[in-house]
DSSP file (Angstrom, degrees, kcal/mol; ACC not computed):
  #  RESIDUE AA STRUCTURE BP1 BP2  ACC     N-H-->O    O-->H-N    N-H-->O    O-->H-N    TCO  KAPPA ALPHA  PHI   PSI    X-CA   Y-CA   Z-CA
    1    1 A X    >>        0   0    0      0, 0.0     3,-1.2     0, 0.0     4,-0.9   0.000 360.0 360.0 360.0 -37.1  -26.6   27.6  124.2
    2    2 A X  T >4  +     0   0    0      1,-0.2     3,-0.8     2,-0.2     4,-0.2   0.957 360.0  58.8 -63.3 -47.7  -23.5   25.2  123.5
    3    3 A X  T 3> S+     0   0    0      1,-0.3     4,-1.5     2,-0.2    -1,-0.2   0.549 101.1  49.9 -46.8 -31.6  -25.3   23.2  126.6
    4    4 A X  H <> S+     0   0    0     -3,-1.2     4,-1.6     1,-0.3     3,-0.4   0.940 105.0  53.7 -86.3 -48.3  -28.5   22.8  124.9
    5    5 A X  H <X S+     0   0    0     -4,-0.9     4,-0.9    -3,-0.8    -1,-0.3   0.402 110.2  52.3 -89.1  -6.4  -27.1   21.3  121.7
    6    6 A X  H >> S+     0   0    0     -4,-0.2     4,-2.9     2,-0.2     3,-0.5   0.951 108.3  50.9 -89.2 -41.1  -25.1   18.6  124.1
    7    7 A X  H 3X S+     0   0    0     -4,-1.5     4,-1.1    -3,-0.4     5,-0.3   0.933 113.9  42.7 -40.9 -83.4  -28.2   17.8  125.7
    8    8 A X  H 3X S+     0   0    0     -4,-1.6     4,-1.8     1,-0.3     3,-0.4   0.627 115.3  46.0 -49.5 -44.1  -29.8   17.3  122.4
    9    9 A X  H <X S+     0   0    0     -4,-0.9     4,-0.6    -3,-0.5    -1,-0.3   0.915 120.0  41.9 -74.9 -67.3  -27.1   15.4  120.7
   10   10 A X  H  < S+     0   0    0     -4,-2.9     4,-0.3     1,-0.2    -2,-0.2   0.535 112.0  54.5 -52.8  -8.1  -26.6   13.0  124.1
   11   11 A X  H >X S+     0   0    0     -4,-1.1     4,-2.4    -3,-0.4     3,-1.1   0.849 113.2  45.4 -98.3 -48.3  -30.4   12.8  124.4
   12   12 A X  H 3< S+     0   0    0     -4,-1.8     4,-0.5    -5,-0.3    -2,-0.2   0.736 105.8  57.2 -61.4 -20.2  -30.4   11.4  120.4
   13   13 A X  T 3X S+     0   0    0     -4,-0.6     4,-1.0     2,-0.2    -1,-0.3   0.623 105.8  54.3 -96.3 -25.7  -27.6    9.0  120.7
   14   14 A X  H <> S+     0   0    0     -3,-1.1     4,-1.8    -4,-0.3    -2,-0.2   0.794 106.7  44.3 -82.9 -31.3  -29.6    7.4  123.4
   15   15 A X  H  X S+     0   0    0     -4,-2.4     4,-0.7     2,-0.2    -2,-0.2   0.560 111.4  60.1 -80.1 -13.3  -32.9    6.7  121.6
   16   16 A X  H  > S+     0   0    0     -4,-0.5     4,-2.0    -5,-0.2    -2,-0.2   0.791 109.2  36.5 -80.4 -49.2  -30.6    5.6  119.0
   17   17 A X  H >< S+     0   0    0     -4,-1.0     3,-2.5     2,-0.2     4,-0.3   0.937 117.9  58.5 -69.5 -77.9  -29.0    2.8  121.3
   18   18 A X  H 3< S+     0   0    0     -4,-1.8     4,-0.4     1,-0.3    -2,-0.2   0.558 103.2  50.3 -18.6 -37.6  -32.5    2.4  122.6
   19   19 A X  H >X S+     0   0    0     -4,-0.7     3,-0.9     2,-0.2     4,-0.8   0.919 115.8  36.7 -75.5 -48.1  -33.7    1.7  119.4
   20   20 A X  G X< S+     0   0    0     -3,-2.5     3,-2.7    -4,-2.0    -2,-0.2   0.973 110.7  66.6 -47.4 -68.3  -31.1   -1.0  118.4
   21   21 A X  G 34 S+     0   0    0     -4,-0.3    -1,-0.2     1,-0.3    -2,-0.2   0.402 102.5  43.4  24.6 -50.2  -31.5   -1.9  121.9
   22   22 A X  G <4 S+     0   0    0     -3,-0.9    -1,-0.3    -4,-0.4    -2,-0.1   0.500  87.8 111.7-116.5 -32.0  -35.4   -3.0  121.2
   23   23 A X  S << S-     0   0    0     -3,-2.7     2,-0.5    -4,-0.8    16,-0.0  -0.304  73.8-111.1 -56.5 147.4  -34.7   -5.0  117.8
   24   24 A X        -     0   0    0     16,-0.0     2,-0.2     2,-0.0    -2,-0.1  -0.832  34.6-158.7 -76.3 140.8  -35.2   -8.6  117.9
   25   25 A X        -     0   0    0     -2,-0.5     2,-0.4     4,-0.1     6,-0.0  -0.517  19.2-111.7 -68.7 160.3  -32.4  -10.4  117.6
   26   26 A X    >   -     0   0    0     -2,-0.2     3,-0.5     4,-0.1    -2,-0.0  -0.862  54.5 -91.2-114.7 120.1  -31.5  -14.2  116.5
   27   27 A X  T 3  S+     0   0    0     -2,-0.4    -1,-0.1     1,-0.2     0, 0.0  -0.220 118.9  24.0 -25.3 118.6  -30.2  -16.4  119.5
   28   28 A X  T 3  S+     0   0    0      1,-0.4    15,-0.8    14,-0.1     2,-0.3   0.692  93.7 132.3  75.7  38.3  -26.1  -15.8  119.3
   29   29 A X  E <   -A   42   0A   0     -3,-0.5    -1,-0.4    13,-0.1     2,-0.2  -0.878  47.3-148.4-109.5 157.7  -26.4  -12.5  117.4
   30   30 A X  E     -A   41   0A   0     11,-2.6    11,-0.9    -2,-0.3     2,-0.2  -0.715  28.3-107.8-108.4 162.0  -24.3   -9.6  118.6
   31   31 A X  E     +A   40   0A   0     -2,-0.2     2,-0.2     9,-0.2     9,-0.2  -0.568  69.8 101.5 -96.5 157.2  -25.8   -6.3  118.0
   32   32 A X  S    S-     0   0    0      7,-1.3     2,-0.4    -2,-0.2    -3,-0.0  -0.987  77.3 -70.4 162.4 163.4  -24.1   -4.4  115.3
   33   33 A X        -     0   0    0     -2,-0.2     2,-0.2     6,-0.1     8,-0.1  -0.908  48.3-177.1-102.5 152.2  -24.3   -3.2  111.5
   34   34 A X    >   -     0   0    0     -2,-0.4     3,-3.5     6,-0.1     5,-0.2  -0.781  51.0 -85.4-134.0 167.8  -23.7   -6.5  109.2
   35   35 A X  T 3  S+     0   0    0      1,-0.2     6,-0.1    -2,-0.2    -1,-0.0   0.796 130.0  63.0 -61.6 -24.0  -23.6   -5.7  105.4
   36   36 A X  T 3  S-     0   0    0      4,-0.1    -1,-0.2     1,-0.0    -3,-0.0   0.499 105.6-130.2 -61.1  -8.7  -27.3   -5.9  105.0
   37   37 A X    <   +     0   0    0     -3,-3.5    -2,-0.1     1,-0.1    -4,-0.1   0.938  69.6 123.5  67.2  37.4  -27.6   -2.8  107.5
   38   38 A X  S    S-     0   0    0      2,-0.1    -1,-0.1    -4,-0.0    -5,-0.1   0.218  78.2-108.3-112.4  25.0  -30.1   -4.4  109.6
   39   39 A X  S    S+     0   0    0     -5,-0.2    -7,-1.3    -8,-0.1     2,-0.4   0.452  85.8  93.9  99.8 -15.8  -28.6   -4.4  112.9
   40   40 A X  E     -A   31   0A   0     -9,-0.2     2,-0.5   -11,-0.0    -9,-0.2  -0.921  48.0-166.3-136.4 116.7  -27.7   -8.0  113.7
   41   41 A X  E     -A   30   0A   0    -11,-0.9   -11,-2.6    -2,-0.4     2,-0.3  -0.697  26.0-137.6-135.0 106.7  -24.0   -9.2  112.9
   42   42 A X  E     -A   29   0A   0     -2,-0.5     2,-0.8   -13,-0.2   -13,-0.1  -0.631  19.7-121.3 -85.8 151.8  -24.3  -13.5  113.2
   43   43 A X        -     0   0    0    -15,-0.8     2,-0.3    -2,-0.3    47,-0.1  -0.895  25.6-155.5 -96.8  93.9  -21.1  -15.3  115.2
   44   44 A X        +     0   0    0     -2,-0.8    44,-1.6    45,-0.7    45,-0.3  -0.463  20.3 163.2 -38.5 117.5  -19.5  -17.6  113.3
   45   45 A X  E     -B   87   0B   0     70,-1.1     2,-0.5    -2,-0.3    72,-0.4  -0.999  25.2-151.3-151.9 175.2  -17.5  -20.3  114.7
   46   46 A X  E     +B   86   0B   0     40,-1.9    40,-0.9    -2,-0.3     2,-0.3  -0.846  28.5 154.5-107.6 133.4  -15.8  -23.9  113.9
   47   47 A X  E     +Bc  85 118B   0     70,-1.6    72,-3.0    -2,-0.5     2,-0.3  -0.994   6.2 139.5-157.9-169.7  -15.4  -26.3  116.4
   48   48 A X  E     -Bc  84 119B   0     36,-1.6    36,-1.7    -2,-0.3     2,-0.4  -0.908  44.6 -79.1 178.4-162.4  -15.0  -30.4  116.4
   49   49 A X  E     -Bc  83 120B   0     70,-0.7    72,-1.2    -2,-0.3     2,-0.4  -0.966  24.6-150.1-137.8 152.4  -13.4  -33.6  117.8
   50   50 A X  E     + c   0 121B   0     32,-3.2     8,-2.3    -2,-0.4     2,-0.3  -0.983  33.5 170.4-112.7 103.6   -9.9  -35.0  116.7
   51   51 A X  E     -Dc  57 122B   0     70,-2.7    72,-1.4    -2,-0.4     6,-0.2  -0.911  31.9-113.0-123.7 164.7   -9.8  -39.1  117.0
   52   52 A X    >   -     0   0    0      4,-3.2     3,-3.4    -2,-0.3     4,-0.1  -0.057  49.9 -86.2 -62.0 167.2   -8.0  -41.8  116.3
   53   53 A X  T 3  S+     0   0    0      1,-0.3    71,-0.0     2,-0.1    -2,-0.0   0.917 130.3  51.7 -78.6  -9.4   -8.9  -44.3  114.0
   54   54 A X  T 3  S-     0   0    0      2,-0.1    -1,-0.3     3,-0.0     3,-0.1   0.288 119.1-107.8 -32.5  -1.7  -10.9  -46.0  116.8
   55   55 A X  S <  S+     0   0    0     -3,-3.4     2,-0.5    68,-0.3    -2,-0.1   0.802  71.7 142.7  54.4  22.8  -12.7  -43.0  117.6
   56   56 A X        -     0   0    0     -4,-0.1    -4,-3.2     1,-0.0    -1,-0.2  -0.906  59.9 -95.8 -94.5 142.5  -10.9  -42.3  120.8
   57   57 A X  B     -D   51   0B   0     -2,-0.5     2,-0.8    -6,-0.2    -6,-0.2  -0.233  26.3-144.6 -34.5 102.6  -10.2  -38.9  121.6
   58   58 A X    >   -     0   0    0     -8,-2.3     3,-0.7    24,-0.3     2,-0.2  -0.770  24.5-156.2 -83.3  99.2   -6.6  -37.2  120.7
   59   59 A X  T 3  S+     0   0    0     -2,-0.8    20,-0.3     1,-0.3    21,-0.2  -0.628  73.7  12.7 -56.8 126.7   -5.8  -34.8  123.5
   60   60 A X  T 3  S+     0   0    0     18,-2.0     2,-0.3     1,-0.3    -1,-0.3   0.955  86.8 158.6  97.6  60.7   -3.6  -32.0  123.1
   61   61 A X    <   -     0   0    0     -3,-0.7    17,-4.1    17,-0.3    -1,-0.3  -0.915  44.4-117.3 -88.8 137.0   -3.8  -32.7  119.1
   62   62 A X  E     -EF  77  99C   0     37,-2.0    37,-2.0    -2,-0.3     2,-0.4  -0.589  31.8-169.5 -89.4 156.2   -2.7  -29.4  117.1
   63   63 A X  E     -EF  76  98C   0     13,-1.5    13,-2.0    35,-0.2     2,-0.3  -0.955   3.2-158.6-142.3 132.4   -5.5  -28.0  114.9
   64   64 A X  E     -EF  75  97C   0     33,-3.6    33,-1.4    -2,-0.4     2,-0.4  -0.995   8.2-161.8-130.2 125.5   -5.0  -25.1  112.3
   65   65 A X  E     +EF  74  96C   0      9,-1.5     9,-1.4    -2,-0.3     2,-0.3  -0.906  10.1 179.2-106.7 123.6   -7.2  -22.6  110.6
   66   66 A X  E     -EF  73  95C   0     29,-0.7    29,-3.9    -2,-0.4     2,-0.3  -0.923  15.4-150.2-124.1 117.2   -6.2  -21.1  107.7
   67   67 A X  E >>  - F   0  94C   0      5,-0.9     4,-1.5    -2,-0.3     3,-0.6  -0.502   5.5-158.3 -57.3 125.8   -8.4  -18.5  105.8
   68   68 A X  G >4 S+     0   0    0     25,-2.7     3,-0.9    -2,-0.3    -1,-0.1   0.996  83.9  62.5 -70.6 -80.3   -7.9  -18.2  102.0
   69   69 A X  G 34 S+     0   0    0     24,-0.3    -1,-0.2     1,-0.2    25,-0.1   0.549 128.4   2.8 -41.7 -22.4   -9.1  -15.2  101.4
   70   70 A X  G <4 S-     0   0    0     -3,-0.6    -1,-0.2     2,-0.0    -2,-0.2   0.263  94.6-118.2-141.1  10.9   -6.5  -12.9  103.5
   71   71 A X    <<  +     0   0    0     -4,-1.5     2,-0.7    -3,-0.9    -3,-0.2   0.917  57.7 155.6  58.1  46.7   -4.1  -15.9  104.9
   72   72 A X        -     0   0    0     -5,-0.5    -5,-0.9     2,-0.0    -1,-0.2  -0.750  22.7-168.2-102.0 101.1   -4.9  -15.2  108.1
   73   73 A X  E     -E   66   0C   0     -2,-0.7     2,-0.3    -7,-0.2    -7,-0.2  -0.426  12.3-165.2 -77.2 158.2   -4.3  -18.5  110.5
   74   74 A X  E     -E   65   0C   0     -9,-1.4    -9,-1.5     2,-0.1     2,-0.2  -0.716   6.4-158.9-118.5 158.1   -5.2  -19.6  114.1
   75   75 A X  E     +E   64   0C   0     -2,-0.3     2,-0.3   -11,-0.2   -11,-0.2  -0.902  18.7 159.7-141.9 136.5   -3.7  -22.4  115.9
   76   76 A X  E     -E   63   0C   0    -13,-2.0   -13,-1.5    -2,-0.2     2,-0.3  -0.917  29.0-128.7-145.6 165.8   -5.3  -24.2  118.9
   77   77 A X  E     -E   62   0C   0     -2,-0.3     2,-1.9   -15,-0.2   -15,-0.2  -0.633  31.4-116.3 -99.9 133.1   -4.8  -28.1  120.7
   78   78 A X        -     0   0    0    -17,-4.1   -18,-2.0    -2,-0.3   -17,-0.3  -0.605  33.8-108.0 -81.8 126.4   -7.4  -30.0  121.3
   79   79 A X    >   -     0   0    0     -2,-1.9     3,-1.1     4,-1.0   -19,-0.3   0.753  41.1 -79.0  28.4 158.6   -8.7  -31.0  125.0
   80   80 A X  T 3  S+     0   0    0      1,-0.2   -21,-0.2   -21,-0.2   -23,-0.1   0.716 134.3  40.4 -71.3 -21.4   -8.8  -33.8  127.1
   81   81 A X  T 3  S-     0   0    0      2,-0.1    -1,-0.2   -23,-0.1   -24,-0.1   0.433 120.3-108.2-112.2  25.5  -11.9  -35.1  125.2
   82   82 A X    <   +     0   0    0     -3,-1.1   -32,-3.2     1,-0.3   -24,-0.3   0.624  69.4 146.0  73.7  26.8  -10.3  -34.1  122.0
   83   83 A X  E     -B   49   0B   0    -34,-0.3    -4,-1.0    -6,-0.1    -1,-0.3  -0.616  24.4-173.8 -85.7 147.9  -12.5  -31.2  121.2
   84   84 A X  E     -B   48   0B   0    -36,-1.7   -36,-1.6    -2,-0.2     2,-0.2  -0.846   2.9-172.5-134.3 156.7  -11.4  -28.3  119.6
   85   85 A X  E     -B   47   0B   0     -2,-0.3     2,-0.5   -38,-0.2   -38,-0.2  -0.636  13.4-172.7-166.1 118.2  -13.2  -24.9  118.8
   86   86 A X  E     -B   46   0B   0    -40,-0.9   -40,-1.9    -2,-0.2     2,-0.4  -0.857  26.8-173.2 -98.8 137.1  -12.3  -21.6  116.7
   87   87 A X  E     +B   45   0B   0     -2,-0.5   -42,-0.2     1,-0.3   -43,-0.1  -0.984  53.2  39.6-139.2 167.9  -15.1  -19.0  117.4
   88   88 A X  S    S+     0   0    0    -44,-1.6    -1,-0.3    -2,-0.4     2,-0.2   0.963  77.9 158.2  55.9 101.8  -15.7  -15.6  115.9
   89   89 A X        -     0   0    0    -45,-0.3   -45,-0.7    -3,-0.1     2,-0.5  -0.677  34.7-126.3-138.8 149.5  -14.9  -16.6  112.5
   90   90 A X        -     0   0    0     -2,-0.2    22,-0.2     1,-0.1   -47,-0.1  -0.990  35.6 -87.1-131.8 170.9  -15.9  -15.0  109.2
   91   91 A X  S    S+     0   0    0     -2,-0.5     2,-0.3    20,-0.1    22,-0.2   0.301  77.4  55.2 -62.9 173.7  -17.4  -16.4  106.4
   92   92 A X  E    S- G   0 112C   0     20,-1.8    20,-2.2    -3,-0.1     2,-0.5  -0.708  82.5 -20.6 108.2-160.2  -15.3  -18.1  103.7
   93   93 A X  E     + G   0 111C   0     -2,-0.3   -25,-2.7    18,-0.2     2,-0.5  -0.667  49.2 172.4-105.1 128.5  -12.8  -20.6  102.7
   94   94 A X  E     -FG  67 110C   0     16,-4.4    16,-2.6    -2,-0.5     2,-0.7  -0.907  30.0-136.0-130.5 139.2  -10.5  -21.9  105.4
   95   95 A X  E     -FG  66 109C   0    -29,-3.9   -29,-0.7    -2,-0.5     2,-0.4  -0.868  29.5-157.5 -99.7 107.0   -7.6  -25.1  105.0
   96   96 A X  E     +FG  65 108C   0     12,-2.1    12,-4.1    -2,-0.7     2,-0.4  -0.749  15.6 179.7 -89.5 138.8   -8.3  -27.0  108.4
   97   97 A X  E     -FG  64 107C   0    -33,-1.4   -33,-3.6    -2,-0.4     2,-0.3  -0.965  17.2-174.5-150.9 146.4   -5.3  -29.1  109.5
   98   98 A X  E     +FG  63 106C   0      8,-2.8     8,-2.1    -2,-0.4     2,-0.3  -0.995   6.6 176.3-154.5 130.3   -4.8  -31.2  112.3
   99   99 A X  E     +F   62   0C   0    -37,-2.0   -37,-2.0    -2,-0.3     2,-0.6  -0.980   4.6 168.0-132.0 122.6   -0.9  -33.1  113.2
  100  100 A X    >   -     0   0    0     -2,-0.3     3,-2.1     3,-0.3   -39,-0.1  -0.989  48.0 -88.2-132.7 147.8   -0.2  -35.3  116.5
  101  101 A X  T 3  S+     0   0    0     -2,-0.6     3,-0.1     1,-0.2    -2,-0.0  -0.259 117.0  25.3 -45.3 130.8    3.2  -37.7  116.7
  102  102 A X  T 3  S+     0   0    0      1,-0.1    25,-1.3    26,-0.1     2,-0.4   0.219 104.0  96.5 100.8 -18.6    2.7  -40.8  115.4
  103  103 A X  B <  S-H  126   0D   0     -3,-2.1    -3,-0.3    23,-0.3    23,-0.2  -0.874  76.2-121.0-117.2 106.7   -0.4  -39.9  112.9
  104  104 A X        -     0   0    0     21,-0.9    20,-0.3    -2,-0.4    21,-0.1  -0.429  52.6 -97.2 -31.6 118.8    0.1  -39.1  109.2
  105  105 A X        -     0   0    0     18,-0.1     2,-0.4    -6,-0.1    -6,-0.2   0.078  31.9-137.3  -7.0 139.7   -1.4  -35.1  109.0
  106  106 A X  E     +G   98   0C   0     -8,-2.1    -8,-2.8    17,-0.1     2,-0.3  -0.972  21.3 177.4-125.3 130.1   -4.8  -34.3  107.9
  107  107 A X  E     +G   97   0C   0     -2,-0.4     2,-0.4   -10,-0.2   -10,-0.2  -0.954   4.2 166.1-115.6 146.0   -5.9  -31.4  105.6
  108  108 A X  E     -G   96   0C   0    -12,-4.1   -12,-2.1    -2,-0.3     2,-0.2  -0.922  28.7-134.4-150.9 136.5   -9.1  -30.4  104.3
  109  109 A X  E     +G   95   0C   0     -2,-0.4     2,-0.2   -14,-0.2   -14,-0.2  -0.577  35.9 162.8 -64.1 128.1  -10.6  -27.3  102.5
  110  110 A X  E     -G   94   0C   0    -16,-2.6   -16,-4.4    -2,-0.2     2,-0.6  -0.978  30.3-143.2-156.0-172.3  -13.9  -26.2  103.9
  111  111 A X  E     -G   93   0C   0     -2,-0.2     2,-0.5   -18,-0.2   -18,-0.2  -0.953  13.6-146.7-141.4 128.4  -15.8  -23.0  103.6
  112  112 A X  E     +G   92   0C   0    -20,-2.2   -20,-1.8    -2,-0.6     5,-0.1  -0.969  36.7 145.9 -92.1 105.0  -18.0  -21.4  107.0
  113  113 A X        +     0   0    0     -2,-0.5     2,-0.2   -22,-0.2    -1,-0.1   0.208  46.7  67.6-125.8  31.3  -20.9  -19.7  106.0
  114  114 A X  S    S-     0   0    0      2,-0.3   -69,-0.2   -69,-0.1     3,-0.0  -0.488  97.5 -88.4 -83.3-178.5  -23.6  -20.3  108.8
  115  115 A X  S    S+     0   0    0     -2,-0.2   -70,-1.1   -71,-0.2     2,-0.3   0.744 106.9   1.0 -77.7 -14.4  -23.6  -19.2  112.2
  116  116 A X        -     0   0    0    -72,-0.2     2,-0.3     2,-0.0    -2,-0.3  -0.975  65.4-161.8-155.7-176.1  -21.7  -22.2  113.5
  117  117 A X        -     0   0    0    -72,-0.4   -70,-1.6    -2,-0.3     2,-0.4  -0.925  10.0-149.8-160.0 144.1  -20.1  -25.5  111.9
  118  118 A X  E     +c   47   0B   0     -2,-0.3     2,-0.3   -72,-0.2   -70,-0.2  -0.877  16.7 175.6-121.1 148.4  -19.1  -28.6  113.3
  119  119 A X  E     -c   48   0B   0    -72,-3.0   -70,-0.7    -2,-0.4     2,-0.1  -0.728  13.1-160.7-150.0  93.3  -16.1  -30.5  111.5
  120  120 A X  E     -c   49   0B   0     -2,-0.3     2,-0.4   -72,-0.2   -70,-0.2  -0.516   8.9-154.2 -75.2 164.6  -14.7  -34.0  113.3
  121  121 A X  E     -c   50   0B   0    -72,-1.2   -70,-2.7    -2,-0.1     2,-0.3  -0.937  10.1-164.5-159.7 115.4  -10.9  -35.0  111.9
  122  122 A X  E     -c   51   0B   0     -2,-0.4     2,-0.4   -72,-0.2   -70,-0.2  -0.806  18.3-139.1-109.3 143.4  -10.5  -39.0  112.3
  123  123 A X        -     0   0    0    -72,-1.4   -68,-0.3    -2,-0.3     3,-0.1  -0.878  19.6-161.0-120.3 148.0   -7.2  -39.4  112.0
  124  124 A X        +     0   0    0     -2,-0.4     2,-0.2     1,-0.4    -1,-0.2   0.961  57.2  36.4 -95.9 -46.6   -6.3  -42.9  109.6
  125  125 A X        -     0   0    0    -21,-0.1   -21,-0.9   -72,-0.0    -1,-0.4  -0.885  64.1-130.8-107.4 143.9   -3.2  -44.1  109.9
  126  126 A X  B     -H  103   0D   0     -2,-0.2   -23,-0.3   -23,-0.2     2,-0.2  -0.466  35.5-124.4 -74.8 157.3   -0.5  -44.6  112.6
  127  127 A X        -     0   0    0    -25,-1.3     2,-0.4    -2,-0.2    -1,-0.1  -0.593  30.0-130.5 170.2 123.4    3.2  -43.1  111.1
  128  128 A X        -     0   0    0     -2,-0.2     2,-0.4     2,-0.0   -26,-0.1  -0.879  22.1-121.9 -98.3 149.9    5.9  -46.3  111.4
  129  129 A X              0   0    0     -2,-0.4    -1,-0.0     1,-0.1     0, 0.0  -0.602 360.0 360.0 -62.4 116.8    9.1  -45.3  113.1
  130  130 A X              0   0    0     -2,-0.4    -1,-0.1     0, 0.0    -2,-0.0   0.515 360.0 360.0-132.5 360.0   12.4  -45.8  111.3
């Protein structure tokens, strides 16, 4: 008898993935409960270019995400074409900062609520040496 009720249980749990399974989804959605309880959980992410005030590309520039809402930071360096990219993100307000030797710092408040966001950081001025 215990056999039949696993069978049933496993047999329900399957039409149950099947059923998610079947929903449409929105290109780059993960399957999932999101707070509206409809199944489709959107992927945030940041990403961008770091240049100089020429617009060429700073390689191996540091870039920092910090979320407001629980202080949680990431750190990554940007690339050889001076692209940078934080992904699976969630919505809110984050302090982006970006530092390479020789360049005054940049910070800026900005707030992620779509599925993706693009944010370039020009960097303005050179730092003199003393």
């Amino acid at each position: 008898m215990l056999r039949g009720y696993v069978a049933i249980a496993i047999a329900g749990l399957l039409l149950q993935a099947c059923a998610l399974a079947a929903e449409p989804r929105e290109p780059g959605a993960l399957s999932g409960a999101n707070a509206e309880g409809n199944g489709v959980v959107e992927v945030k992410s940041l990403s961008g270019t770091v240049t100089d005030p020429q617009g060429i590309a700073v390689a191996g520039a540091t870039v920092r995400l910090l979320r407001r809402a629980d202080a949680t930071g990431r750190e990554t360096k940007a690339n050889g074409d001076g692209e940078f990219d934080f992904g699976r993100l969630d919505s809110g307000e984050y302090r982006l900062t970006a530092e390479y030797a020789g360049f005054a710092p940049i910070a800026r408040t900005i707030v992620v609520l779509d599925s993706s966001r693009t944010e370039n950081i020009q960097f303005s001025d050179r730092r003199t040496s003393r």
